[in-house]
C-alpha positions as CSV (number, residue, x, y, z in Angstrom):
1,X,10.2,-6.9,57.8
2,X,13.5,-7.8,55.9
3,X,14.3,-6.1,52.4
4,X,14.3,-9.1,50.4
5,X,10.5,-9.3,50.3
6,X,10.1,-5.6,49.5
7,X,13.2,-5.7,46.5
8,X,11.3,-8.7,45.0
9,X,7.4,-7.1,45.0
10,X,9.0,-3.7,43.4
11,X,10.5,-5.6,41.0
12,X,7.7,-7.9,40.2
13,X,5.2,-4.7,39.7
14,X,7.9,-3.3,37.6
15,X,7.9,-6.4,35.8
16,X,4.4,-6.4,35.4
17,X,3.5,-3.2,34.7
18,X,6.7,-3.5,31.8
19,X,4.7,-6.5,30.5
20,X,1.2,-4.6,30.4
21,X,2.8,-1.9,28.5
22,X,4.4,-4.2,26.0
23,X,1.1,-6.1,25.5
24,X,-1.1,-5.4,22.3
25,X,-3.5,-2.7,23.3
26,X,-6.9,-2.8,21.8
27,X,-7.6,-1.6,18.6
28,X,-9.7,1.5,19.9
29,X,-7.1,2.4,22.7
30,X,-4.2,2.4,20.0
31,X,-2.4,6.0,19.8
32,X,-2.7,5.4,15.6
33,X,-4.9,3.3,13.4
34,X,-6.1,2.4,10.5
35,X,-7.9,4.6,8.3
36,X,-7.7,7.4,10.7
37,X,-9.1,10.8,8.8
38,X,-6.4,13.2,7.2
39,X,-6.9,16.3,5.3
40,X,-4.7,18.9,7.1
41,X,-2.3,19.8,4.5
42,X,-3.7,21.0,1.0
43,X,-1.5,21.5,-1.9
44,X,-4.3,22.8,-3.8
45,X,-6.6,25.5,-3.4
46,X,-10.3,25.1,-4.6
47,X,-10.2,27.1,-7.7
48,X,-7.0,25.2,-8.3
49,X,-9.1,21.9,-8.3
50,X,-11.8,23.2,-10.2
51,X,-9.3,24.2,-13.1
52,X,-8.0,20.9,-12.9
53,X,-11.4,19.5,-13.1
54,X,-11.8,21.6,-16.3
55,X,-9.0,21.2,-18.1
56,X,-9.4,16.9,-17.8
57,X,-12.5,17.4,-19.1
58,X,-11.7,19.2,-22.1
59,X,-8.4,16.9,-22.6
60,X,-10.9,14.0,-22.6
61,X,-13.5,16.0,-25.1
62,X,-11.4,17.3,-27.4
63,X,-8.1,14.9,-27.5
64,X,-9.2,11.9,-26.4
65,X,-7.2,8.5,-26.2
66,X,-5.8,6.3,-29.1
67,X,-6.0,2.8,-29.5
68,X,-8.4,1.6,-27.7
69,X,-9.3,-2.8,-28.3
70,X,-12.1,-3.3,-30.3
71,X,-13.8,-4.3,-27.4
72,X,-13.4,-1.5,-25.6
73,X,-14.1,0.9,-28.4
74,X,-17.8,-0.9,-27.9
75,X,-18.3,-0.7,-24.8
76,X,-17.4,2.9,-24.5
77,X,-18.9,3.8,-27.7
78,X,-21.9,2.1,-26.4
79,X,-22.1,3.9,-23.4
80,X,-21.7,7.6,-26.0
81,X,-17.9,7.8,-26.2
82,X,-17.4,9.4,-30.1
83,X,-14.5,8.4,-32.7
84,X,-12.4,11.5,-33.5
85,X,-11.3,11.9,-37.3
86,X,-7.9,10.4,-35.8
87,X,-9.2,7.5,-34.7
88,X,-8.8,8.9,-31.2
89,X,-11.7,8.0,-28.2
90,X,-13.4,10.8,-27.4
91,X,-15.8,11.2,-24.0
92,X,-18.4,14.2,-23.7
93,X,-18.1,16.3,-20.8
94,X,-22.1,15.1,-19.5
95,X,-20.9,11.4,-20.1
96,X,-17.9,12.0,-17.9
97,X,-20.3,13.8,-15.6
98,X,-23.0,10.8,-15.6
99,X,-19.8,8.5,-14.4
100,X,-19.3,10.0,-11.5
101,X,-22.7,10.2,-10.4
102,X,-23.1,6.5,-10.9
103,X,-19.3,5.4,-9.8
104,X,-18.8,3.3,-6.5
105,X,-18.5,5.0,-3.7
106,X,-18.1,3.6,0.5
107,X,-16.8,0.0,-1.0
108,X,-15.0,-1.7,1.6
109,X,-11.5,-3.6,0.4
110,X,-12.0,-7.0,1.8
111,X,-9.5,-8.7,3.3
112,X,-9.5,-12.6,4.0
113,X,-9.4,-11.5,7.7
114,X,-12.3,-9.2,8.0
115,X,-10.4,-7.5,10.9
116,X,-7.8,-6.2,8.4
117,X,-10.9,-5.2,5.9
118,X,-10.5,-1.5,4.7
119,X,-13.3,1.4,4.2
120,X,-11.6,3.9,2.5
121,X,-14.0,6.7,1.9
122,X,-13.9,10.3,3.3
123,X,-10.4,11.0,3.9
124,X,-9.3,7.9,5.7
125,X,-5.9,6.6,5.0
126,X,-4.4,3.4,4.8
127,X,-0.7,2.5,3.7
128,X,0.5,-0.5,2.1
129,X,3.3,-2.0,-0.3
130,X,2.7,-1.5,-4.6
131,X,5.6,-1.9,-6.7
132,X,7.0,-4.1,-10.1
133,X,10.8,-4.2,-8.2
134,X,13.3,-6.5,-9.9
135,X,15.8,-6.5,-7.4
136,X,15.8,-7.3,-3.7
137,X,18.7,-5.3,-1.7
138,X,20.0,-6.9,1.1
139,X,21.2,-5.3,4.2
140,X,24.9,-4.8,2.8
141,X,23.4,-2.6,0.1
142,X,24.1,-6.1,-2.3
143,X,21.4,-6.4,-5.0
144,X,20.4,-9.7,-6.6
145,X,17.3,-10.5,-8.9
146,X,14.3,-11.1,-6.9
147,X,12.2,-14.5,-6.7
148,X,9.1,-15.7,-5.7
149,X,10.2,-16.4,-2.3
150,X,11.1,-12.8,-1.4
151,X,7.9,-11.7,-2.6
152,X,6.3,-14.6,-0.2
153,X,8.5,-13.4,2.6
154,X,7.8,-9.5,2.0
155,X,4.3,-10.6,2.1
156,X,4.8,-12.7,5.5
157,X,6.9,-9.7,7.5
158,X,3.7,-7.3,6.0
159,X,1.1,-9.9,8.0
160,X,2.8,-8.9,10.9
161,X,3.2,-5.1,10.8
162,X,0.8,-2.5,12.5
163,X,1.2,0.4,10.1
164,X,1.7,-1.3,6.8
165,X,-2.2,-2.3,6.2
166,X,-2.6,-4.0,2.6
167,X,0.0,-6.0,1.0
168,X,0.0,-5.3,-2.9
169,X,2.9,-7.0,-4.9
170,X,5.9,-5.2,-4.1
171,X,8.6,-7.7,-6.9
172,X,8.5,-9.4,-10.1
173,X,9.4,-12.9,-9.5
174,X,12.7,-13.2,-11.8
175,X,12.8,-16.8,-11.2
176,X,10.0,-17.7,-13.2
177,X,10.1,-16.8,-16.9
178,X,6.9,-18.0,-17.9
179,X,4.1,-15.4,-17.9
180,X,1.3,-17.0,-17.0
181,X,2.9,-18.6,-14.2
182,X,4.8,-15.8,-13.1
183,X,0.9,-14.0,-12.9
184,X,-0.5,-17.2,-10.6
185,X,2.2,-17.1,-8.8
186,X,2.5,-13.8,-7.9
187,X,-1.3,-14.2,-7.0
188,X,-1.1,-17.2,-5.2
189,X,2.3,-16.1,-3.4
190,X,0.4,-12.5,-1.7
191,X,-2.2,-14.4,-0.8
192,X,-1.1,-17.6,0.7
193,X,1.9,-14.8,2.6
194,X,-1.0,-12.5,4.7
195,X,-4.4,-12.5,5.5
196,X,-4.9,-8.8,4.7
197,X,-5.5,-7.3,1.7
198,X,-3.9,-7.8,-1.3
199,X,-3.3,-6.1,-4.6
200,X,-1.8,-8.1,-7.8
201,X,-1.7,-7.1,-11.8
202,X,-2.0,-10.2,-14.7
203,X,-0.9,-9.1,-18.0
204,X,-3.4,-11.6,-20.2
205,X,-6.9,-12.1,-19.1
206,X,-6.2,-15.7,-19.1
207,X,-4.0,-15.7,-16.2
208,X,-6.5,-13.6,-14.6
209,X,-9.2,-16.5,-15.3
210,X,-6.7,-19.1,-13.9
211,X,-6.1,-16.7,-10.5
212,X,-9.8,-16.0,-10.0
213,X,-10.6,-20.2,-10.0
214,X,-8.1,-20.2,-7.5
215,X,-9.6,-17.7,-5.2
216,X,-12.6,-18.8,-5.2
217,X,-11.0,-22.5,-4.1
218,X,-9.8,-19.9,-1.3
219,X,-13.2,-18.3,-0.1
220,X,-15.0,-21.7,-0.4
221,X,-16.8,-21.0,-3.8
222,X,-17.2,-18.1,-6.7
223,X,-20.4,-16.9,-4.3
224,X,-18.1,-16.4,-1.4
225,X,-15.4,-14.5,-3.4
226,X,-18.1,-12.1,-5.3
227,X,-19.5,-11.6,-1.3
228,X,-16.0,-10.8,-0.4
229,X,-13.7,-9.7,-3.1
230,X,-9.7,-10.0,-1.0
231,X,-7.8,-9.3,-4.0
232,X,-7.4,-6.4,-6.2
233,X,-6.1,-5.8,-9.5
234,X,-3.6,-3.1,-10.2
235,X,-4.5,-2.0,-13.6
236,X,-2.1,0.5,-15.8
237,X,-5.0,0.3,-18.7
238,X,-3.1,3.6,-20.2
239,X,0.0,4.4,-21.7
240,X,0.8,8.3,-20.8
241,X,-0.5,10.5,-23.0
242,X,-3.3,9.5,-23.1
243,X,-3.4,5.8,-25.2
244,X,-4.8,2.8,-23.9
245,X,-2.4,-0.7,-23.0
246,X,-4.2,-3.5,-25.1
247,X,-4.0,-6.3,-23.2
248,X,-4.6,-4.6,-19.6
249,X,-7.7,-2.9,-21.3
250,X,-8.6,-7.1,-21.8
251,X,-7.5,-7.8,-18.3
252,X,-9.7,-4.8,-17.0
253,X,-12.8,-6.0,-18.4
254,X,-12.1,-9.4,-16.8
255,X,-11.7,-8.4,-13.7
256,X,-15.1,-6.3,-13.8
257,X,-16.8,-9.4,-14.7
258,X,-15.4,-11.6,-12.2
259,X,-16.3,-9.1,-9.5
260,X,-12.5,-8.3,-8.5
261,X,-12.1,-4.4,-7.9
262,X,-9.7,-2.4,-9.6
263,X,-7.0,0.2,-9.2
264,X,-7.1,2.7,-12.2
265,X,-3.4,3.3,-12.3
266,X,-2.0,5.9,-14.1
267,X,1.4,6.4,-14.1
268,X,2.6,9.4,-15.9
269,X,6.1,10.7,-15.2
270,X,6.4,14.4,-15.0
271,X,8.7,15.9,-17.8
272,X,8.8,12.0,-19.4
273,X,5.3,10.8,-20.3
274,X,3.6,13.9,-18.7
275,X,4.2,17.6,-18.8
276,X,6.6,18.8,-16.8
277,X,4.7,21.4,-15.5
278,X,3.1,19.7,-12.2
279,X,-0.5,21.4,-12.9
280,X,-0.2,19.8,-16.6
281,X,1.2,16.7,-15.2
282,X,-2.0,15.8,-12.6
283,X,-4.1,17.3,-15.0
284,X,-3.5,14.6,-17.8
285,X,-3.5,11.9,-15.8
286,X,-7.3,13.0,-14.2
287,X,-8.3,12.7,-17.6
288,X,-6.8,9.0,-18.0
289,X,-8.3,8.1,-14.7
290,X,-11.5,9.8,-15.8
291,X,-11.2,7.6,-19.2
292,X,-11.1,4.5,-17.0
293,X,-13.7,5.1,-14.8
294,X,-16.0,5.7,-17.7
295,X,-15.2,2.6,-18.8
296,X,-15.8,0.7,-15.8
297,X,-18.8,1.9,-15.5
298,X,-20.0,1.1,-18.9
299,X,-19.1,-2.4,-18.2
300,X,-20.9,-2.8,-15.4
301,X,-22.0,0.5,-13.5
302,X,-21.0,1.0,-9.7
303,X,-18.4,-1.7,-9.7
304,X,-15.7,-0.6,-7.3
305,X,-12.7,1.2,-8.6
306,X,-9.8,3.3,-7.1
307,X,-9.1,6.7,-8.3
308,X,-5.3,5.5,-9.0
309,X,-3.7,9.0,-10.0
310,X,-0.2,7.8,-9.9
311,X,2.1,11.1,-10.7
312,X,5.6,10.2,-11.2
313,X,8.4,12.7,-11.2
314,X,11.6,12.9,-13.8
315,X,15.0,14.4,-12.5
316,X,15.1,17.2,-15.4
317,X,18.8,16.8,-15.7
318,X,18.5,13.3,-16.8
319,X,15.4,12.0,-17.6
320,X,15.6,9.6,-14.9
321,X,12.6,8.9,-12.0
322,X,12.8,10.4,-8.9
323,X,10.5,9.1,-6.7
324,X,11.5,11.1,-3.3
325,X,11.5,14.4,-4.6
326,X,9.6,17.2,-2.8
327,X,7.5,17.4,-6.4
328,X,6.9,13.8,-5.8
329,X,4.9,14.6,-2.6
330,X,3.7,17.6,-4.2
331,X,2.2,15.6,-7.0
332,X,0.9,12.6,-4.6
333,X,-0.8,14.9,-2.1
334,X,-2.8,17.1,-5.3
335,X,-3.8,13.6,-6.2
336,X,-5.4,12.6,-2.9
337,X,-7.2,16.0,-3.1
338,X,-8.4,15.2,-6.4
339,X,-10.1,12.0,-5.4
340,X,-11.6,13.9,-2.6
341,X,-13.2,16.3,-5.2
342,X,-15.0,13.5,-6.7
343,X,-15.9,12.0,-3.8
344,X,-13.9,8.4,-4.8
345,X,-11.6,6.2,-3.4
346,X,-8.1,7.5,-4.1
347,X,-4.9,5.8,-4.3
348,X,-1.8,7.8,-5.0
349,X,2.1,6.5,-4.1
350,X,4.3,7.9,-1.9
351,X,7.8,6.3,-0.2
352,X,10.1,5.7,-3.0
353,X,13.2,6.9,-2.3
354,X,15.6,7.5,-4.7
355,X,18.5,6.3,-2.2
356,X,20.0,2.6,-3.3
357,X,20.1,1.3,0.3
358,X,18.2,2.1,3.4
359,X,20.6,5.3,4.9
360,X,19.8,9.2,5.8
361,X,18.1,9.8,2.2
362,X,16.3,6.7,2.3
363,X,14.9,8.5,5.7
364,X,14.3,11.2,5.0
365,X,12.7,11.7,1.6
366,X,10.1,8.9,3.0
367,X,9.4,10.6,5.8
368,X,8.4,14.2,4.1
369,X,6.3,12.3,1.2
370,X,5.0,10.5,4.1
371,X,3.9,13.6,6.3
372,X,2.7,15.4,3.6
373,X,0.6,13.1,1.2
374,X,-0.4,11.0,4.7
375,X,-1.9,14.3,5.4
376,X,-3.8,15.7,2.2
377,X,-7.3,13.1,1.9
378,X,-5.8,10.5,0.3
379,X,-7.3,7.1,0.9
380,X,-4.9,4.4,-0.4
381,X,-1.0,5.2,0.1
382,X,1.0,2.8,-2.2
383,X,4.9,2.3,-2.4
384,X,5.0,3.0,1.1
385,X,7.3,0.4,2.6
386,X,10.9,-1.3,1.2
387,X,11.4,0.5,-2.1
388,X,14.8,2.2,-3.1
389,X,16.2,3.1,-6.1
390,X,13.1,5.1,-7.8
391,X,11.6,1.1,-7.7
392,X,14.0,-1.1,-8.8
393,X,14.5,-2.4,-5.9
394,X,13.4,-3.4,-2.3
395,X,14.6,-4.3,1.7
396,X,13.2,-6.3,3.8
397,X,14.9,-4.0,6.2
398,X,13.7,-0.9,4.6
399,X,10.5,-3.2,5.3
400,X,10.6,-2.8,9.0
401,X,12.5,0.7,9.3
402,X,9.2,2.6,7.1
403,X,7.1,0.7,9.4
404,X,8.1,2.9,11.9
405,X,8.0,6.3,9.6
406,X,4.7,5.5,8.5
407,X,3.2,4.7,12.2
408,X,5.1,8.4,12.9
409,X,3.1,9.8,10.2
410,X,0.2,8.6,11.2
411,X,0.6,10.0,14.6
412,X,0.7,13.6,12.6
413,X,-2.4,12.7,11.1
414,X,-4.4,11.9,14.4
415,X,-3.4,15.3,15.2
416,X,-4.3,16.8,18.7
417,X,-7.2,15.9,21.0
418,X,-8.4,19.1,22.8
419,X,-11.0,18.7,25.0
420,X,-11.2,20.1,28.8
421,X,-9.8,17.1,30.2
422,X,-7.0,17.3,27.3
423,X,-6.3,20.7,28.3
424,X,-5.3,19.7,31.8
425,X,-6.2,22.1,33.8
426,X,-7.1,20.9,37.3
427,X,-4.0,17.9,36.6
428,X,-1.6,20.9,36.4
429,X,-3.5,23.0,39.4
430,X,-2.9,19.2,41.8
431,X,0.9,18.9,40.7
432,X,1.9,22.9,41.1
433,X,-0.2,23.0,44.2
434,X,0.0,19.6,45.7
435,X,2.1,17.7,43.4
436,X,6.0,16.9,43.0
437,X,6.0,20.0,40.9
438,X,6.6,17.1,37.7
439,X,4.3,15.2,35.5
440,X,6.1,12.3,35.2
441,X,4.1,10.1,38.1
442,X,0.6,11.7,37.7
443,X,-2.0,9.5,36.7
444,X,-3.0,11.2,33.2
445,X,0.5,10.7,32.5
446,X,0.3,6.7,33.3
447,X,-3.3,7.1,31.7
448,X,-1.8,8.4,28.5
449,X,1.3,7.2,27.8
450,X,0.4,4.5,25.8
451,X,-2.9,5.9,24.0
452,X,-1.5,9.1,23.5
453,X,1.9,8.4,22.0
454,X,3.4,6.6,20.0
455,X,6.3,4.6,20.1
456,X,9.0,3.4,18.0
457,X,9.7,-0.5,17.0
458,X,13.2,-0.6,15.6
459,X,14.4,3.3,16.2
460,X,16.7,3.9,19.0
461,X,15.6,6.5,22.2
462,X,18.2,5.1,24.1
463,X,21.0,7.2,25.8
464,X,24.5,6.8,24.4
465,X,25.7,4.7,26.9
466,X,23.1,2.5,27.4
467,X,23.0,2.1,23.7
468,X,26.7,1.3,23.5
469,X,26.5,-1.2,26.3
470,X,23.3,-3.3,23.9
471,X,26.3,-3.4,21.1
472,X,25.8,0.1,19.2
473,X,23.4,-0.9,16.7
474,X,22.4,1.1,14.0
475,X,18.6,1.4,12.7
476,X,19.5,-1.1,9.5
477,X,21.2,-3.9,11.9
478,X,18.2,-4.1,14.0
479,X,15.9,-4.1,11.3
480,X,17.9,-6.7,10.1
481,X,17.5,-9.2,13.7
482,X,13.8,-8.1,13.2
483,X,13.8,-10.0,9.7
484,X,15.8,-12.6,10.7
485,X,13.2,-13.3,13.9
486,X,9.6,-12.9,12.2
487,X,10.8,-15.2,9.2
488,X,12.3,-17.7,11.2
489,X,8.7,-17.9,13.0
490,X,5.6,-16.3,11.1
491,X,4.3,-18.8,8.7
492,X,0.6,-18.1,8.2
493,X,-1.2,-21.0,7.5
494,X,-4.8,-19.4,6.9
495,X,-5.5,-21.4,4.1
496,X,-6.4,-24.9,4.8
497,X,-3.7,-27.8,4.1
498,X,-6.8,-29.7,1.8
499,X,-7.4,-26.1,-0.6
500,X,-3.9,-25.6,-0.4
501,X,-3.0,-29.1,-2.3
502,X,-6.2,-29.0,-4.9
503,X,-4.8,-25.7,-5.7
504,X,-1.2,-27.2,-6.8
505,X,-2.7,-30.7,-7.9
506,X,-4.3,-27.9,-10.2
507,X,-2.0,-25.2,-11.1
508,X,1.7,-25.0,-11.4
509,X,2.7,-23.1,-7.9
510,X,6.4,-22.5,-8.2
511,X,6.6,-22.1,-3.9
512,X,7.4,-24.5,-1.8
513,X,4.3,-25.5,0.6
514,X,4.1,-22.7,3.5
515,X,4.5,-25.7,5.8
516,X,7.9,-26.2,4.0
517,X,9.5,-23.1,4.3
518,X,11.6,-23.0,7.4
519,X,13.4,-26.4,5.9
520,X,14.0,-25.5,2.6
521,X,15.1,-21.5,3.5
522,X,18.8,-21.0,2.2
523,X,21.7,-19.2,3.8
524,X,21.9,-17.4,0.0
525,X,19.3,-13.9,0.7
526,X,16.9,-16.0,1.9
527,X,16.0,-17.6,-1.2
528,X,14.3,-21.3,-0.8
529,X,15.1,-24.6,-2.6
530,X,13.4,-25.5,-5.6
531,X,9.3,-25.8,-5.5
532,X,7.7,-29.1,-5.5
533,X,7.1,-30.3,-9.1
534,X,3.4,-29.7,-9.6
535,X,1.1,-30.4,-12.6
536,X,1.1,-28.3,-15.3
537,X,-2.6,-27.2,-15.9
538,X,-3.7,-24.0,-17.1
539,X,-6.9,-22.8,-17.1
């Protein structure tokens, strides 16, 4: 038999067996996952908690929070919230107690794709994009205001990334001054960019109304979308210490009623807005989560809400944020622990980096808040992908590069398997006895090597040569072909053509159609043409 024949089968098996491996594997042979349980690392000891617990409790009995709507002040008095002699709100230790017997608990985060659909209970985790940026940063470290086409493309790259599992909006849309259409927008953008879940905020319960008509044109009618609820609002309903925000106390209440769930965000910066002291710091702002929770609940009792303990960190020297400090993890991973005290759904933040541009900091501070707060209980991991600069801005590189660190971190929270076959011992009996004296060919190895580890999509294992022969690429230019190749192609188009249009013969959407995109995309950061001129209608 001649060679040719033998050369060209080795090579097709090769070829085949390289093809297998670069396939999708299914979802339960995957080497990470979502919501995988975590719980490992524990800043907190129990008594720790526990005075935690106790000091919120008395913060909430005895100072209370000002300036709460008139509204609010009766629905919470209602439900036996008292009036201090300063006008403050003040909420009994056994009403705070009677909350969280009666809060939500096991509430799945629906997504408009029920495979991406979320149950985060236990001490599952999930990570996904958060943020109020106002610049993008491009891969030359330029920044530029940010529109309502990066946030639609941020979405878009997000719909197609394995570790990145909610999309929540990430910028502020510069281009569009107007409030309420800035609030639609942002809406309608998230949702029309990924069929997973997705978080937005609305500053005036009016835009709220407007955005909630328009998903329920989405899930086919205001039954469907109360069934399965795709969108979330991000709710700062207090300004730290311990005062309520007026008109997202009014936006709160609207979304209760129209069945949307709620993140209970506070955001307290350590030595700022919050003490300094980090027990202080997560103490206050379990109290202004407590607050919201009660007031939830008194709206309408066991509608789902996130635990949203959101403890930012000041630089001391300045005053300044600094979002990838090792207090920031510190902070983030007590919160998920906190959460799991009560027994809620917890969201926390974790991945912003204090670097500008997406270098060695940018690396490595995500990757220790990642590690750690991945791995303390908490549920809901915001901020996790493409934010620089304490939040000011975001990459659609960083984008793809944290994909990666997250996925890494989520192979530290899968932890290791041990179980007799795991342990190995008759596989290294066969190779030291009967074997090659090497693992590389045995079958657990072939068995495992994609299960059991994980691999990287933009970081380089290559050797140096090899790596200087593919044109010696760093991490941020391949990141950057990665952009350029998912937005030249992925352009979800789950919403029907016939919805999509009522929605804009309806409300003024300020993006291009979906359809659109790929003609009207600029050479100028990947900005689009001007939208189509829709009627002006507001709800």
């Amino acid at each position: 038999m001649s060679e040719g024949p033998i050369v060209t089968r080795r090579a097709s098996g090769r070829d085949a067996r390289r093809a297998e491996r670069a396939a999708p594997l299914p979802e339960h042979l995957r080497p990470v996952r979502p919501g995988m349980p975590s719980g490992r690392y524990q800043p907190l000891s129990q008594p720790d908690i526990e005075k935690i617990h106790a000091t919120a409790l008395r913060l909430l009995a005895e100072v209370g929070l000002a300036d709460a709507t008139e509204s609010g002040l009766e629905i919470m008095t209602r439900a036996g919230c008292t009036l201090s002699e300063h006008g403050r709100l003040l909420f009994p230790r056994a009403l705070v107690e009677d909350t969280l017997a009666k809060a939500a608990r096991h509430f799945v985060l629906h997504a408009q794709e029920p495979r991406h659909d979320l149950e985060p209970w236990g001490k599952r985790a999930y990570f996904g994009t958060a943020g109020a940026a106002v610049n993008i940063v491009d891969a030359q470290g330029v920044y530029r205001e940010s529109t309502i086409q990066d946030l639609y493309d941020i979405g878009r790259v997000v719909d197609t990334l394995e570790h990145i599992h909610f999309f929540q909006r990430a910028v502020v849309p510069r281009d569009i001054p107007d409030p309420f259409e800035m609030d639609f927008n942002t809406c309608y953008a998230s949702v029309s960019s990924t069929t997973k879940h997705v978080g937005s905020s609305w500053v005036q319960p009016e835009h709220l109304t407007a955005s909630l008509q328009m998903l329920h044109m989405i899930a086919g009618g205001e039954r469907q979308w109360r069934e399965r609820p795709f969108v979330s609002q991000s709710n700062c309903f207090v300004v730290p210490p311990m005062k309520f925000a007026a008109d997202a106390c009014r936006c709160l209440e609207g979304a209760v009623r129209g069945g949307m769930p709620v993140l209970l965000l506070s955001a307290g910066q350590a030595g700022a807005t919050a003490p300094a002291a980090l027990a202080g710091a997560l103490a206050q702002e379990v109290a202004e989560v407590l607050a919201g929770l009660v007031y939830v609940n008194a709206i309408r009792p066991g509608h789902p809400a996130i635990f949203g303990t959101w403890c930012f960190v000041s630089d001391l020297r300045t005053g300044a944020m600094s979002g990838g400090s090792p207090e920031q993890a510190l902070l983030s991973a007590a919160a998920g622990q906190m959460a799991n005290f009560y027994n809620l759904t917890g969201g926390t933040a974790s991945g912003m980096t204090d670097s500008k541009v997406a270098d060695g900091q940018s690396g490595a501070e995500k990757a220790l808040n990642h590690a750690l707060v991945g791995n303390s209980g908490a549920n809901l991991i915001y901020e996790s992908a493409g934010m620089h600069a304490s939040l000011l801005g975001y990459s659609l590189e960083s984008l793809i590069i944290d994909n990666d660190i997250i996925g890494a971190a989520q192979r530290t929270i899968k932890g290791i398997e041990v179980s007799e076959e795991r342990l190995s011992f008759e596989t290294i009996r066969d190779v030291c006895l009967n074997g090659p004296g090497h693992f590389l060919g045995s079958e657990q190895t072939l068995r495992l090597m994609q299960t059991e580890y994980l691999y990287p999509g933009v970081a380089d294992r290559r050797s140096p040569n090899d790596w200087a022969e593919r044109g010696s690429l760093d991490v941020l230019q391949r990141a950057a072909e990665k952009i350029r190749e998912i937005l030249s192609s992925h352009y979800p188009s789950h919403i029907p053509e016939s919805v999509d249009a009522a929605i804009r013969a309806r409300f003024p959407v300020r993006l291009s159609r979906p359809g659109m995109q790929a003609a009207v995309r600029s050479q100028a950061g990947g900005a689009s043409a001007p939208a189509l001129a829709p009627q002006q209608v507001r709800a």
